[in-house]
Structure formats: C-alpha cells, structure tokens
TORKEVO-711115 format. One record per residue: x, y, z of N, C-alpha, C in turn. Coordinates in steps of 0.1 Angstrom, whole numbers, plus 5000, padded with zeros to 4 digits. Example, Ala and Ser with C-alpha at 12.3 -4.5 7.8 and 13.67 -1.06 7.14 Angstrom:
513249435078512349555078513249675078
512849785071513749895071512950005079
//
This chain:
483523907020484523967028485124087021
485024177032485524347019487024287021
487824347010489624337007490324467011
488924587011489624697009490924747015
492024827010492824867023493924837021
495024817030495724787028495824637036
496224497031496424387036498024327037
498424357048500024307050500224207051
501524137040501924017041503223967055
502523927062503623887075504923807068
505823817071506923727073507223607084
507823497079507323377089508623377099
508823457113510123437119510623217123
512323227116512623137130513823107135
513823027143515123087152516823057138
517923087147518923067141519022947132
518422837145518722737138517522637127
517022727123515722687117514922607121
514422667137513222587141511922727144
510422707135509922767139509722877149
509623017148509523107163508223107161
507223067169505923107174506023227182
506923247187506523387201507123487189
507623507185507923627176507123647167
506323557158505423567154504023617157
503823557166502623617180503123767181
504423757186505023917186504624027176
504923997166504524077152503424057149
502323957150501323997146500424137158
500624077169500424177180500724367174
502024347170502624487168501924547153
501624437143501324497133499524537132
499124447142497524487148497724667154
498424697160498624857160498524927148
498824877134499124987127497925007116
497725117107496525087105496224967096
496624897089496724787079495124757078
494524697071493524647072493324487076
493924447073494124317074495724217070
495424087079497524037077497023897068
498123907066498123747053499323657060
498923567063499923447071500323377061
501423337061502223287049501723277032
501423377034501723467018503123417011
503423446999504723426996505823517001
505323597013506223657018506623577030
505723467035505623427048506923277044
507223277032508123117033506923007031
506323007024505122887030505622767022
506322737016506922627010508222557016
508522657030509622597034509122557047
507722527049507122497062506622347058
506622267068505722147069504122157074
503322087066502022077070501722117087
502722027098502622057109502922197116
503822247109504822387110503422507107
502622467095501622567088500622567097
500122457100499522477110499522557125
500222527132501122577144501122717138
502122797130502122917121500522987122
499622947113497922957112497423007128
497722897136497122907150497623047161
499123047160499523127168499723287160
499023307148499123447144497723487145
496823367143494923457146494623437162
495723407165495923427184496123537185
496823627179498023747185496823897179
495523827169495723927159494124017164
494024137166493224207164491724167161
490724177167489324097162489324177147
489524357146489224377134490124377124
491124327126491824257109491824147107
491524137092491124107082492123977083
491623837083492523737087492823687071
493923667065493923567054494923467055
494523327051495723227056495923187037
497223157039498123127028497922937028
497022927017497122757015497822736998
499222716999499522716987500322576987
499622446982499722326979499422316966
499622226961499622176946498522076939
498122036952496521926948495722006956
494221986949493022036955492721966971
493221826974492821816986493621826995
495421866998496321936999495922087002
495822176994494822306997493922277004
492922197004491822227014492022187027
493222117025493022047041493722217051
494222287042494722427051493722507048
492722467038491822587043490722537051
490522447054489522387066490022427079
491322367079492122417091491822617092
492522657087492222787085490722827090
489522807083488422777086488422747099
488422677108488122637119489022737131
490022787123490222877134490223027135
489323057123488723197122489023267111
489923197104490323287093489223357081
489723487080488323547071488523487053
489523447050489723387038490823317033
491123227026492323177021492723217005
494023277008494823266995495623136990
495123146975495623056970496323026960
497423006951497923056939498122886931
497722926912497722796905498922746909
498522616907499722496910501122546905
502422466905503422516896503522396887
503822446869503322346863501422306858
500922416857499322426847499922546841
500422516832500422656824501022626811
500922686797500822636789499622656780
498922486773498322456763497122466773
496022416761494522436767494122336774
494722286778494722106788495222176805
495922286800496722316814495622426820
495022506810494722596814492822536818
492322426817491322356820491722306835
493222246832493422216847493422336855
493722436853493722526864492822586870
491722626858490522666864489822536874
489922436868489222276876489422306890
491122336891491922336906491222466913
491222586906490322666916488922706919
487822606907486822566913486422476921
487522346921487022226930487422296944
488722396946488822386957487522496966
487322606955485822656959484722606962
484322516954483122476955483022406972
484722326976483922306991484722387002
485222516998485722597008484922637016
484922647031484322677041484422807040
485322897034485823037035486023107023
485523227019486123277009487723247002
487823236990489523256983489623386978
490823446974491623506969492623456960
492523466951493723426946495223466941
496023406944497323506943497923506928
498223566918498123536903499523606904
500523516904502023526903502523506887
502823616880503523646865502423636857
501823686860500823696844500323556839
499923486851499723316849498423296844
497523386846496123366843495723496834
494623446826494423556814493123586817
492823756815491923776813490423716816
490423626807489323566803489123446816
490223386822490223276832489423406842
490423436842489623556856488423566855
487723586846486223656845485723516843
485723396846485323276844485223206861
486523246866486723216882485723326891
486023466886484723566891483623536896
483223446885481723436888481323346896
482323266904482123166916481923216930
480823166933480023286946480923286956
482523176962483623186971484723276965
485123276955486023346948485923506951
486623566960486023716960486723796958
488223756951489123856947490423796941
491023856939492423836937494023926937
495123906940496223946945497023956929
497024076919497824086910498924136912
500323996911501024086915502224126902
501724156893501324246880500724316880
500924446887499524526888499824646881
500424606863500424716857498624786852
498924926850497724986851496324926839
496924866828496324786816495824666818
496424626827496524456831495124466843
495024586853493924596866492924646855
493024726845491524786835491424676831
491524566824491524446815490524366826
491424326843490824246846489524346856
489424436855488124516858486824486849
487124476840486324506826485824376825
486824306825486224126824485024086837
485524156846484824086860483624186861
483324266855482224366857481024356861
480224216858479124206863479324176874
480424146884480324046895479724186904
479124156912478524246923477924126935
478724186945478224116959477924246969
477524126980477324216991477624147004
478724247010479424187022478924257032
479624227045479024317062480124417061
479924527068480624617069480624647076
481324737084480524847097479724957095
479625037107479025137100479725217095
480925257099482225307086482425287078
481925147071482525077060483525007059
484024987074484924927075484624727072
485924637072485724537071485224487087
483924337087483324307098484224167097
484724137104485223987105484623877116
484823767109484123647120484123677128
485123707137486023687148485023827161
484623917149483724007158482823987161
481823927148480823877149480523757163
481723687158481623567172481623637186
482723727186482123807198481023917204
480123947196479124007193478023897200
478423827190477123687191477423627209
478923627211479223557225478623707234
478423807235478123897246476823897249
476023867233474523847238474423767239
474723637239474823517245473223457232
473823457222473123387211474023277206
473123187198474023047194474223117182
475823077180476323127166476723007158
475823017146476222927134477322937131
478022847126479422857118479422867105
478022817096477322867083477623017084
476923067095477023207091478423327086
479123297094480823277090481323257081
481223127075481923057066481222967057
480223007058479322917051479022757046
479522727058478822617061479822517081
479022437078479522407093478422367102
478422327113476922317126477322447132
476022397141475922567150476722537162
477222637168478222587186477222727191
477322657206476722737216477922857218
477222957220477723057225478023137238
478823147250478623147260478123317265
477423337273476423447278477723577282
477323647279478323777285477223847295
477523937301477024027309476924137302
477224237295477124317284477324327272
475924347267475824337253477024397247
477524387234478324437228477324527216
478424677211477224757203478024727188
478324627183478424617169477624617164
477724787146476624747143477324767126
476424717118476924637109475724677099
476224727086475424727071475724637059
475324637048475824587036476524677026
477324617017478024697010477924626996
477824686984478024606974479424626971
480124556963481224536962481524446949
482524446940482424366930483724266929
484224226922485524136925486924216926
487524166939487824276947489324216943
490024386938491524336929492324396942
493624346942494624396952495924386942
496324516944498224576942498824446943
499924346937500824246952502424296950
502024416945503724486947503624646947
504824686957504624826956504824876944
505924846939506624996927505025036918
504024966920503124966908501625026916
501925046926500624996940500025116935
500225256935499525356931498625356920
499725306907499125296897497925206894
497825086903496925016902495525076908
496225156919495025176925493825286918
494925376914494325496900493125406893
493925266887493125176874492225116881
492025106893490525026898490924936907
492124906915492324826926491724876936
491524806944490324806959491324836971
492724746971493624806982495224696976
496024706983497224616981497924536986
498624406986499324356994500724356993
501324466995502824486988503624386995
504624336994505824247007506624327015
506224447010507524547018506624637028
505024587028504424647040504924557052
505624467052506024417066506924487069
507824537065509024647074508324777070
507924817066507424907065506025007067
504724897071503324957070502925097072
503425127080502925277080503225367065
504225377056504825417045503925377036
503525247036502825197026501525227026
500825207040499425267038499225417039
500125487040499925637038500125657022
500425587013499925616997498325546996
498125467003496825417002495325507009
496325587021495325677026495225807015
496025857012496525917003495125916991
495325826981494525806971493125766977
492925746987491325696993491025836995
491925937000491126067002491526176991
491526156979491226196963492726356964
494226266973494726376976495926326965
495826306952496826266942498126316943
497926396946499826496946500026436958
499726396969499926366983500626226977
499126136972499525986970500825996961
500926056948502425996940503826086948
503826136955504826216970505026076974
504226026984504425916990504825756982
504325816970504525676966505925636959
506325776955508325806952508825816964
508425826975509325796983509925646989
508725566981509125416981509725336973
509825436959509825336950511225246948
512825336954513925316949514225216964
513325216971513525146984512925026982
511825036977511124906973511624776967
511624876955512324826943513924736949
514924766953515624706954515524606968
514524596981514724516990513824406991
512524506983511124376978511724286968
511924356952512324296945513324206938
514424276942515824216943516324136952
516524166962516824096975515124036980
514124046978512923956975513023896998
512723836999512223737017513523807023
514623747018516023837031515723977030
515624017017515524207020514724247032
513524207028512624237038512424197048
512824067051512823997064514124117076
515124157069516224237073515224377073
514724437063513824527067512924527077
512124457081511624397095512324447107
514024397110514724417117514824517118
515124577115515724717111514324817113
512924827118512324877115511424837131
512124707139511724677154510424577147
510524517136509924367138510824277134
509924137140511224037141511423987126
511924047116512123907101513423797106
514623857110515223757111516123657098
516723557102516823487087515923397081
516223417066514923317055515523147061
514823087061514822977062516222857052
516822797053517722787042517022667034
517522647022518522697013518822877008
517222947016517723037012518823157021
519523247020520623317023520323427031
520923447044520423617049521423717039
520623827039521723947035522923927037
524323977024525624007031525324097038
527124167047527124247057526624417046
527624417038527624517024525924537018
525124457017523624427015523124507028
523224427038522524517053522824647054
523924757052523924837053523424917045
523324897030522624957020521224937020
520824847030519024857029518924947045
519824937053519925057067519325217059
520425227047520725337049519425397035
518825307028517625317020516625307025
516725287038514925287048515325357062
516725467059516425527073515325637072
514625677061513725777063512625717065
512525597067510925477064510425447078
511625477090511625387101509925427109
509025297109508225287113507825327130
//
C-alpha cells in the first residue's frame, strides 16, 4: 500500500454527553474526502482510541469507511496491548475495507532486552496473521534504529509513523531499512490504488473478487455484474519502507531527510495548510515549502502540542469540522484558551 502524501488523523466526535456521534463523524469524514489529503487514519491517537470500548471502535471503524472516498487511503487505529486484542480490530478493520492498520508498542515494553524481545514478538505475531498491511506508530523514541530495520523486513510491515521526526532520527531510520524494496498498485499517476476501488473495478466487470487479493488472505466472494465497465488502470511502483512525519513543527524537515508523506494531528482543523507544505516540497519548490511551513509552526506548536486532542478538536470547530469535546477525564479548552487558538488559526481557515 503506497503511504505517500499527506494522511490525516480524524478526530473521534461525541455528543455533550459522552455518547458516541456517528453522524458527525460520517460528517467529517465526507468533508475531509474533499480535501486533497491522501488518506484518513480512524482513531489514531488523535481519534481518542483508548477512551472508546471495543463496541464503540467498532461502530467508529464502520461508519467512517462508509462516509469515505473510494480513493483514500483507509487506516484503522488498533491500539490494544495484547497481540490477540490488536488483531481482533484489525480483522475487523479487514473485513470492512480498511487499506491498513496502525499500531503502536504496548505501554510498558520498554526498557531491558526482555522488553525489547517483547516488543518486536508483539509486532511480528500480530503481522504474521494480519489480513492487512501495519504501520506502526513509534510514540517518543520507543524503538531504535536497529528494531526498525528488523520489523522492515516483515513482508506486512510497510511503514511507520515517526512522531519524532527529527531530521537524524528519519536518515538513521532510512539507512537502517535500505534494502527494503517493494512493489505496490498505483495508478497511472502514481497515485495510491485502494481495495475499495479495486472492489469496484472488479464489481463493474462483474469478475469474482478474491479477498486474498486485497488483504492477503481470505476466500473469494462473488461480485455482482455492472453494466459498464469501469476504466481503472493501475501500474507497479517500487517503493521501500515507507516513513511518515507524525507531527507538524518537524514535517518539512523530515520530509527534506527522506519521509514519504506525514500524519501531523493538526491536519484535522487544518488540511488544506498542511498539505500545501507537502505539495510544496513534492514539487522541488523549497522557498514555497519552508513559507508554508512557518506559517504553521507557532500555530501548531501551541494547539497540536500543548493543548494536544482539546486544541485541535476546538480547531476542528473553528475551521467548520465537527471536533467538539475530548471525551472525559479529559477537559475542553478554557474560554481564555478558545480565543487564543481563534485568533492563531484565523489565517488557516480551511
């Protein structure tokens, strides 16, 4: 699956009283299929996914690859703490189209060489029977070097989310993962091909579509006959282990060092801002890209970082998508907070 691009992390709306919003969700993923993003990440650690129940993640999973665009890039957020816990969301995920699952080490492997055995264990076993590609989300400098270029070489593993993406740190894990070379579908732009097209591709000519072929593994389901063919057409691309930005202030610089595309948190109030540094550096316009990318950084910096899910979930608002409030224990913005992120993203408004 290509990564390239920019991949936005959705925010998980719900109502006042902390019950799940499905329609607002559906709502925003609808709206952010408009923008050019490449692909959305459903409960990312932007999405809350530790304040949802198994039932809740699910429901969440279903009603956002309902809302979302055939050609973005689906990634579902499985961040459990046991290997069969994880898989049971990425099966699920799996079965309802998702192009891959993010996954981040347990909390508590980290440490001595017992921990760091356990960690690699936990993201090979859950590879070895993932139906779907992983990504992995590598939160604080949790994994070294060397783990990385050890996880690389697992034919599901096809990237990962540094969200450390100082410029030393993306050369280091470049360098390590060097031999990896694959080859994904693309278009004929080189754009990303996702299941979800393919299945519709396969449903217009009325061919039986494997679910192997997808996800690599599964039985075959019948496909029902269309009346006109559809003209998707589709090349290979080689591609090697595919790094992503997972914060703005750094996003440029990573991308200078060999990142493939980014998943900042502040592309949910913001996308358009964010992927215009990414268009920027894709078309070798450097003075364009670091322009754009100071114009994020003091915005970023305090409503990604600081104020962290409220910031941006209030950025959301403020920008005509739904964030809404974080879930509790955690806190919406004060009133003194909301106005100072109004008045640091009125030049941002999407």
């Amino acid at each position: 699956m290509l990564l390239e691009g920019l991949q936005l992390p959705l925010t998980t709306p719900f109502y006042p009283d902390g019950r799940l919003n499905l329609r607002k969700l559906e709502q925003n993923v609808a709206a952010y299929s408009k923008t050019p993003a490449a692909g959305l990440a459903v409960l990312s650690a932007n999405g809350e996914p530790a304040m949802l129940s198994d039932e809740e993640t699910l429901e969440a999973l279903r009603a956002a690859i309902s809302a979302a665009a055939a050609e973005k890039v689906m990634l579902a957020g499985a961040f459990r703490e046991s290997v069969k816990g994880t898989l049971a969301v990425v099966d699920a995920a799996a079965v309802l189209g998702y192009d891959a699952a993010l996954v981040r080490r347990p909390y508590g492997l980290s440490g001595d060489a017992r921990r760091t055995q356990e960690t690699l264990t936990y993201f090979q076993a859950v590879a070895d029977r993932s139906a779907i590609p992983l990504v992995i989300c590598d939160e604080g400098l949790s994994l070294t070097a060397e783990m990385v270029a050890e996880l690389a070489g697992h034919p599901r593993i096809a990237g990962m989310v540094a969200h450390d993406a100082a410029p030393d740190r993306v050369v280091a894990l470049r360098e390590a993962t060097a031999a990896v070379k694959r080859e994904v579908t693309v278009t004929a732009v080189f754009a990303a091909v996702t299941g979800r097209m393919l299945a519709r591709h396969r449903a217009s000519t009325g061919t039986v579509l494997g679910v192997e072929k997808l996800t690599g593994g599964g039985t075959a389901v019948a496909a029902p006959t269309a009346s006109k063919a559809s003209s998707l057409k589709t090349r290979t691309k080689t591609v090697g282990f595919q790094i992503l930005a997972g914060g703005t202030a750094r996003m440029l610089d990573a991308l200078l060092a060999g990142a493939v595309g980014a998943m900042p948190p502040f592309a949910a109030c913001a996308p358009q801002a964010c992927y215009e540094v990414l268009a920027a550096w894709k078309d070798g316009d450097r003075g364009l890209a670091e322009e754009k990318q100071e114009r994020l950084q003091s915005v970023a910096k305090r409503v990604e970082e600081e104020l962290g899910v409220a910031g941006v979930k209030f950025g959301c608002d403020f920008n005509g998508y739904c964030g809404g409030q974080p879930r509790l224990p955690r806190l919406p913005l004060t009133g003194a907070e909301r106005e100072e992120v109004e008045t640091l993203m009125h030049g941002l408004r999407s």
